[in-house]
C-alpha positions as CSV (number, residue, x, y, z in Angstrom):
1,X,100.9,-20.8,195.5
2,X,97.5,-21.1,197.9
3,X,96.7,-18.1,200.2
4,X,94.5,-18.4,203.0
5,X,90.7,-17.0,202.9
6,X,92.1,-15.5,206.2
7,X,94.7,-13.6,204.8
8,X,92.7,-12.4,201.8
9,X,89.6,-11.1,203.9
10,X,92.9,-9.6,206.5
11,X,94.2,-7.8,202.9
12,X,90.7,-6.4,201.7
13,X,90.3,-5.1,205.4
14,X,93.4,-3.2,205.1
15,X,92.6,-1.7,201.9
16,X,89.2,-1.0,203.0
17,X,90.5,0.8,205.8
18,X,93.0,3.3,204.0
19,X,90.5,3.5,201.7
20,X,87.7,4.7,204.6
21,X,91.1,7.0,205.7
22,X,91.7,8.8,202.8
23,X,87.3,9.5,202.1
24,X,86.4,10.5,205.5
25,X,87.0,13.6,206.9
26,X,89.9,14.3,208.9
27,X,89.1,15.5,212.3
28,X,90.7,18.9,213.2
29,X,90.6,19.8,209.5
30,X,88.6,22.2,207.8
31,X,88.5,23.4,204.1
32,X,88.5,27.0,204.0
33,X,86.6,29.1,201.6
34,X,87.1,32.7,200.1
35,X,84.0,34.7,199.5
36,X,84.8,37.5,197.6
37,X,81.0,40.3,198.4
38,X,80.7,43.7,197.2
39,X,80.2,45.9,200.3
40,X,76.6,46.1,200.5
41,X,76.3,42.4,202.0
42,X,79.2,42.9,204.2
43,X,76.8,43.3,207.7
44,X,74.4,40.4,206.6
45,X,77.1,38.4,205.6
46,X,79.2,39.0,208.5
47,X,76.1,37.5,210.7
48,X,75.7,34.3,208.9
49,X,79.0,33.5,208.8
50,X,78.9,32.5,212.2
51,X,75.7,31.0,211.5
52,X,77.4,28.7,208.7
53,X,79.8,27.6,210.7
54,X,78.1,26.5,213.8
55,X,76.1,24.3,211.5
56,X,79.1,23.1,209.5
57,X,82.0,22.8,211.6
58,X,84.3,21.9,208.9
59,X,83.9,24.6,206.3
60,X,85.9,27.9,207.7
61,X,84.5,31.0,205.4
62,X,86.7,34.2,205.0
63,X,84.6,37.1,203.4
64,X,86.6,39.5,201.5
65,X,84.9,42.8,200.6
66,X,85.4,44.8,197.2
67,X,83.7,47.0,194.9
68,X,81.6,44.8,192.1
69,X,83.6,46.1,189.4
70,X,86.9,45.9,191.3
71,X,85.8,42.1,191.7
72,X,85.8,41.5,188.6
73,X,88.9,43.3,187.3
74,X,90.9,41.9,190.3
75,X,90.2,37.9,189.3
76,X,90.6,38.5,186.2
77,X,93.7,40.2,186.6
78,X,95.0,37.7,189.3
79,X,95.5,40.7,191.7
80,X,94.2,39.2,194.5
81,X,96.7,37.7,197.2
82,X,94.2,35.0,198.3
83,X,92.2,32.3,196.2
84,X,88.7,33.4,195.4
85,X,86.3,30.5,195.9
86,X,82.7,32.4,195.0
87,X,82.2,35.4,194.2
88,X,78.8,37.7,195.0
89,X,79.2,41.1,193.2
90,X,76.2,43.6,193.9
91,X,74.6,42.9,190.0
92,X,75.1,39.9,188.1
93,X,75.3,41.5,184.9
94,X,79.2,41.8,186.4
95,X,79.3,37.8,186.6
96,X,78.1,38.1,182.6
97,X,81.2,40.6,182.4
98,X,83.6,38.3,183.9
99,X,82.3,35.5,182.1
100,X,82.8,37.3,178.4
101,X,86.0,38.4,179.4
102,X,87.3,35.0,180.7
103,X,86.2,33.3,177.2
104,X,87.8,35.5,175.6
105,X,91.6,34.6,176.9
106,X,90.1,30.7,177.7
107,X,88.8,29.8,175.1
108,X,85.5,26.6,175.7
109,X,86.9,26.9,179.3
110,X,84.3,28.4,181.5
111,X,85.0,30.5,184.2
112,X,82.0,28.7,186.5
113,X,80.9,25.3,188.0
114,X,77.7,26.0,188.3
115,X,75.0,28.7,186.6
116,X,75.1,31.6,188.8
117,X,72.6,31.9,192.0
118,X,70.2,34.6,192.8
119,X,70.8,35.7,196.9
120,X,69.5,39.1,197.7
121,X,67.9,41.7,195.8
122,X,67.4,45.8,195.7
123,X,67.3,48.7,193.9
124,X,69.2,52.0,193.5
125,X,67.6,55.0,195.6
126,X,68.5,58.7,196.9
127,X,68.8,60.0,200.0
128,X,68.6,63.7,201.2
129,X,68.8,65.6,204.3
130,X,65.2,66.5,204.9
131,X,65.8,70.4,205.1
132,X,67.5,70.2,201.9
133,X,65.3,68.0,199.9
134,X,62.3,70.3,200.3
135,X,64.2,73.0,198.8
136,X,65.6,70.5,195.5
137,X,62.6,68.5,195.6
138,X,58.7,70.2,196.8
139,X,56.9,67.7,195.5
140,X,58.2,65.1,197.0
141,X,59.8,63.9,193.9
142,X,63.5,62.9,192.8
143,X,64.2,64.6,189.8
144,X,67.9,64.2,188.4
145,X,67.3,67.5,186.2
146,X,67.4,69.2,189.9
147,X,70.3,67.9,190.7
148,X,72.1,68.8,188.0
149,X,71.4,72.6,187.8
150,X,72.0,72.3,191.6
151,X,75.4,71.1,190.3
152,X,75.6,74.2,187.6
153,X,74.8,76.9,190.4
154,X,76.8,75.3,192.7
155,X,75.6,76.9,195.9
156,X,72.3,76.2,198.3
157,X,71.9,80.1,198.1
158,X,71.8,80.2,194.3
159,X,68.9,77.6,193.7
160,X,66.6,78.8,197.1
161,X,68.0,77.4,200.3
162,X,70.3,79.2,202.8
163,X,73.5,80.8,202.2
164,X,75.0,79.5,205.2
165,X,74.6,76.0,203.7
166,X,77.3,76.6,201.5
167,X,78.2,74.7,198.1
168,X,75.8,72.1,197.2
169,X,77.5,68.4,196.8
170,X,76.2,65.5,195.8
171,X,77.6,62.4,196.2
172,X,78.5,58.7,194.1
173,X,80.8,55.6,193.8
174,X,83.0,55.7,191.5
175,X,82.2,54.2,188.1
176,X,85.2,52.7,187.3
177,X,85.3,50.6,190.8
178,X,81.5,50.2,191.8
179,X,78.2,49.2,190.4
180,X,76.0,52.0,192.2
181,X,78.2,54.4,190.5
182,X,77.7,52.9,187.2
183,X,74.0,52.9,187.7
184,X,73.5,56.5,188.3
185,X,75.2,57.7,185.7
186,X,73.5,55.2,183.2
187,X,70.3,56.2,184.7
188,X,71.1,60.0,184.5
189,X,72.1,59.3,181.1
190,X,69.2,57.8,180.4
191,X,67.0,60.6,181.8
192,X,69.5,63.4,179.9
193,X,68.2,61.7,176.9
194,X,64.7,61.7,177.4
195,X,64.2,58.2,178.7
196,X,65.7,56.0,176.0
197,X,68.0,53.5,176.1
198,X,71.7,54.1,176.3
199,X,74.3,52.5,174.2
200,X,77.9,53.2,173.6
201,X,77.3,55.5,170.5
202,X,74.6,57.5,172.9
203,X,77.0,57.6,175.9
204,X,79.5,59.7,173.5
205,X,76.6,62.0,172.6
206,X,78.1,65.6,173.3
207,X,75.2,66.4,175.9
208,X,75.9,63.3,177.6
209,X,80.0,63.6,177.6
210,X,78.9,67.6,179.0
211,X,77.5,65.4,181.9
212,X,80.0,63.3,182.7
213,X,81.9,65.8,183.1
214,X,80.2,68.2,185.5
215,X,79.7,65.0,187.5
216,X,83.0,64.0,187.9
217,X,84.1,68.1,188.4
218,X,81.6,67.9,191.3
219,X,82.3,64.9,192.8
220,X,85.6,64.8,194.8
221,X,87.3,61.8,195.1
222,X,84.0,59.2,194.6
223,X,84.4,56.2,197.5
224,X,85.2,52.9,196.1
225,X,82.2,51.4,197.5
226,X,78.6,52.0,198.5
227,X,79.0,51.2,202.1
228,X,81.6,53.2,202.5
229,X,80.1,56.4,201.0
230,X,77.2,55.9,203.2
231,X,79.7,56.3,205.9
232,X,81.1,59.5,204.7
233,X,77.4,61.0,204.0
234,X,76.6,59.9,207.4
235,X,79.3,61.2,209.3
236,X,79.9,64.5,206.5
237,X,76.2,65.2,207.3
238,X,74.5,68.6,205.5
239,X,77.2,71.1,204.6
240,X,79.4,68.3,203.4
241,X,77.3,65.7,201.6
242,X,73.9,66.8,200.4
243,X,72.4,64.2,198.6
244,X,73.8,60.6,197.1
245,X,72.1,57.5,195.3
246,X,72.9,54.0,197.1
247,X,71.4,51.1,197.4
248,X,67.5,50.5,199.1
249,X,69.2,48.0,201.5
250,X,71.7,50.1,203.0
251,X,69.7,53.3,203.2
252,X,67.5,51.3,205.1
253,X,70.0,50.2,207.5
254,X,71.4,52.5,208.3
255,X,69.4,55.5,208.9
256,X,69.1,54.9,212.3
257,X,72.8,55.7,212.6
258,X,72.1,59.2,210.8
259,X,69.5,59.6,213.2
260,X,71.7,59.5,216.5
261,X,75.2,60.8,214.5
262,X,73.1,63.9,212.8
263,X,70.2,64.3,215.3
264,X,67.7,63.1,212.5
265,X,66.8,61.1,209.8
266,X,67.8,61.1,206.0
267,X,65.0,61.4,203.3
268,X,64.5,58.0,200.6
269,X,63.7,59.0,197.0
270,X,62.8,56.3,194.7
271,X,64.1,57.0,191.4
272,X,61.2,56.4,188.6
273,X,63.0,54.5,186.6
274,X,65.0,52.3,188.7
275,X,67.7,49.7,188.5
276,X,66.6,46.8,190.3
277,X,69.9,44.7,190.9
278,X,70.0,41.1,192.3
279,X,73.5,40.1,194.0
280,X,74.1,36.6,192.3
281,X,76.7,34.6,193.5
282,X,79.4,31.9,191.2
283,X,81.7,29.3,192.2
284,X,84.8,29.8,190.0
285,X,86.8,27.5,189.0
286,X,90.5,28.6,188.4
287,X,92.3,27.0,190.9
288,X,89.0,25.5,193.1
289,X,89.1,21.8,193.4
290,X,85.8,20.0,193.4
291,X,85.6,19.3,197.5
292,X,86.1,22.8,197.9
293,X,83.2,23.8,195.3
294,X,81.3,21.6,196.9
295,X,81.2,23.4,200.3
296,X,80.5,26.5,198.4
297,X,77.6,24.7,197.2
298,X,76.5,24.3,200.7
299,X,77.3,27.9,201.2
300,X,74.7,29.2,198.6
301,X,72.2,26.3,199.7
302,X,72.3,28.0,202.9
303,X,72.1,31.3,201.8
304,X,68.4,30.2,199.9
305,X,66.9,28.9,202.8
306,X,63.9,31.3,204.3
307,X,65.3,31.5,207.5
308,X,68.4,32.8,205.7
309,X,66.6,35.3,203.6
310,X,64.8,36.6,206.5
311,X,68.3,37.9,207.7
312,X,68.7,39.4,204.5
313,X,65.1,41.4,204.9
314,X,66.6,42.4,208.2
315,X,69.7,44.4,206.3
316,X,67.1,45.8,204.3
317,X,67.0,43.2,201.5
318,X,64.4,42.0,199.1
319,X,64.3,38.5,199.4
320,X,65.0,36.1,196.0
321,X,62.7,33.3,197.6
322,X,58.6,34.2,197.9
323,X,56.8,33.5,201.0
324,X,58.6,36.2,203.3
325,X,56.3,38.7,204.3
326,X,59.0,41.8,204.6
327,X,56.9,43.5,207.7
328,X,56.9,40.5,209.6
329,X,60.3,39.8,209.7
330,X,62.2,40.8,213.1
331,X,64.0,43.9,213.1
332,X,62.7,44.4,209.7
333,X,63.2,48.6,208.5
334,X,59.7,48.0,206.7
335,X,58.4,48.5,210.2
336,X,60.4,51.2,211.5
337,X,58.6,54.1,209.9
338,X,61.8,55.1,207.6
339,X,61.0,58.8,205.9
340,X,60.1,58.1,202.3
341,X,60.7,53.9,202.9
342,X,58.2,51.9,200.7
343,X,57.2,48.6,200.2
344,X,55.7,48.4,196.4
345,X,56.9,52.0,195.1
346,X,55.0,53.3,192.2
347,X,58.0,53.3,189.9
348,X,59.4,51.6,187.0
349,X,62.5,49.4,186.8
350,X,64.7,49.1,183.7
351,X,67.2,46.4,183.0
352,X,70.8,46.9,184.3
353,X,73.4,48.4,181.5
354,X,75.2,45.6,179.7
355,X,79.0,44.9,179.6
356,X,79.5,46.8,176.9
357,X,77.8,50.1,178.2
358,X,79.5,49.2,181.6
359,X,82.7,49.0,179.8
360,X,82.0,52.8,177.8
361,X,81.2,54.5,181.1
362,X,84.0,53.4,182.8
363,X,86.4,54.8,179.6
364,X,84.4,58.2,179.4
365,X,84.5,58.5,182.9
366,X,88.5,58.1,182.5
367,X,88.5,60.4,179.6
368,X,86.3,63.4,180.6
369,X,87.6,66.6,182.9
């Protein structure tokens, strides 16, 4: 049987066509994903997701906020009711977690597309009401030894300030949900000890269990979330909420809101050692098809680009890309005159505590009373 050129050439347009259908993108349709931040990057995150989306009209993002270690416990678990597409906890030693963990029920299945990305960096500080800090602190110094036999005496009258400032409380995430909880204990630890490293066997070291304890006795009800106990040490002010460690970035943020809710300014201690920690963002792959990585790629592209990491600085940020001069960045808090706000603090920072000493605090601080 001869067929016409014509009718082939009509037949390879046709298949041509579907084919150019079922490629291109469908007008009206956007693929949606599920960005799953620890709280810290919630207000920088919230303004360059509009950004993202004016410049890519088809990609709707939805941010989901949790606690770092909640993050992880919640994928792995499958308790979340939506479908993760990256996630960007406050440390990625909790990526390194989740990664471990994963392996170890999927086996030479891993949990990632890609290696994990770099985004925003800072560094675990304190912050005190001025009028207090004097009295803890007169030379200027953070000292967790202070704090703790402020903890012991319990009351501003027994260590030196006024009785009428009642019981002395200190505030921190909790360990078992949040990475800034995790890291002052491990850093407390680590100063309890005499500046060595800490390790499972150390963490169950009597003088260290003693601590956990009066930590956990002094603390009531720790917030899930560093954002959210800045909140509550904002809005407690003295009286309530004497001194807490957070995160540089949010300190810096937000002290202009202590300023008009409390009539003045919280205090920035750097801790000597510190725990720098980098929020690193993966694409995961349970249940992500490759299209839809692929517009998280785009996402964390984005996020890279200077103009990007400038908003970052804005939020108080260190910036993962060099170039960025943090003073002259719009809006930046490295201008504002912050008490105790420094650009290269004289202090030391130590690596971030593994999975497995993550894993130890979180059952002492279960254990202990």
């Amino acid at each position: 049987m001869n067929i016409k050129p014509t009718k082939i050439i009509t037949s390879l347009g046709i298949i041509l066509a579907a084919l150019g259908i079922s490629y291109a993108p469908i007008p009206g349709f956007k693929k949606t994903i599920f960005v799953v931040s620890g709280s810290e990057l919630q207000e920088p995150l919230k303004k360059l997701e509009a950004r993202f989306e004016e410049q890519n009209k088809n990609i709707n993002l939805e941010i989901k906020i949790q606690g770092s270690q909640d993050m992880v416990n919640n994928y792995i678990d499958r308790k979340n009711d939506f479908q993760p597409t990256v996630l960007i906890p406050a440390n990625g030693e909790k990526l390194t977690e989740l990664r471990s963990r994963w392996l170890a029920q999927n086996q030479n299945e891993e949990p990632f597309y890609d290696q994990p990305t770099p985004i925003a960096k800072t560094m675990l500080v304190a912050i005190a009401w001025p009028e207090r800090s004097k009295i803890l602190f007169p030379q200027g110094r953070f000292q967790w030894k202070t704090v703790e036999m402020a903890m012991e005496k319990r009351s501003w009258g027994a260590i030196g300030g006024k009785s009428n400032w009642g019981s002395f409380d200190f505030i921190a995430t909790d360990p078992t949900r949040s990475n800034s909880g995790q890291l002052t204990v491990s850093l407390w630890s680590r100063s309890r000890l005499g500046g060595k490293n800490i390790d499972p066997t150390s963490l169950n070291n009597p003088g260290i269990v003693s601590l956990f304890s009066l930590i956990k006795r002094s603390i009531y009800q720790p917030p899930r979330s560093t954002d959210i106990l800045l909140e509550e040490f904002i809005t407690r002010g003295p009286n309530d909420a004497d001194v807490a460690t957070v995160y540089e970035s949010i300190a810096l943020y937000r002290w202009s809101q202590a300023k008009i809710t409390q009539g003045k300014p919280y205090q920035i201690y750097y801790l000597n050692p510190t725990i720098e920690t980098v929020s690193t963002a993966a694409i995961v792959r349970r249940d992500v098809d490759k299209s839809t990585a692929e517009a998280a790629r785009k996402f964390l592209d984005f996020l890279n680009s200077p103009q990007q990491q400038e908003v970052f600085v804005e939020f108080g940020f260190r910036p993962v890309v060099s170039g960025i001069d943090l003073r002259s960045v719009p809006k930046s808090p490295w201008g504002q005159n912050i008490p105790g706000a420094q650009i290269n603090p004289s202090i030391k920072t130590v690596e971030s505590p593994d999975a497995r000493v993550t894993a130890e605090i979180q059952r002492l601080w279960q254990r202990v009373k």
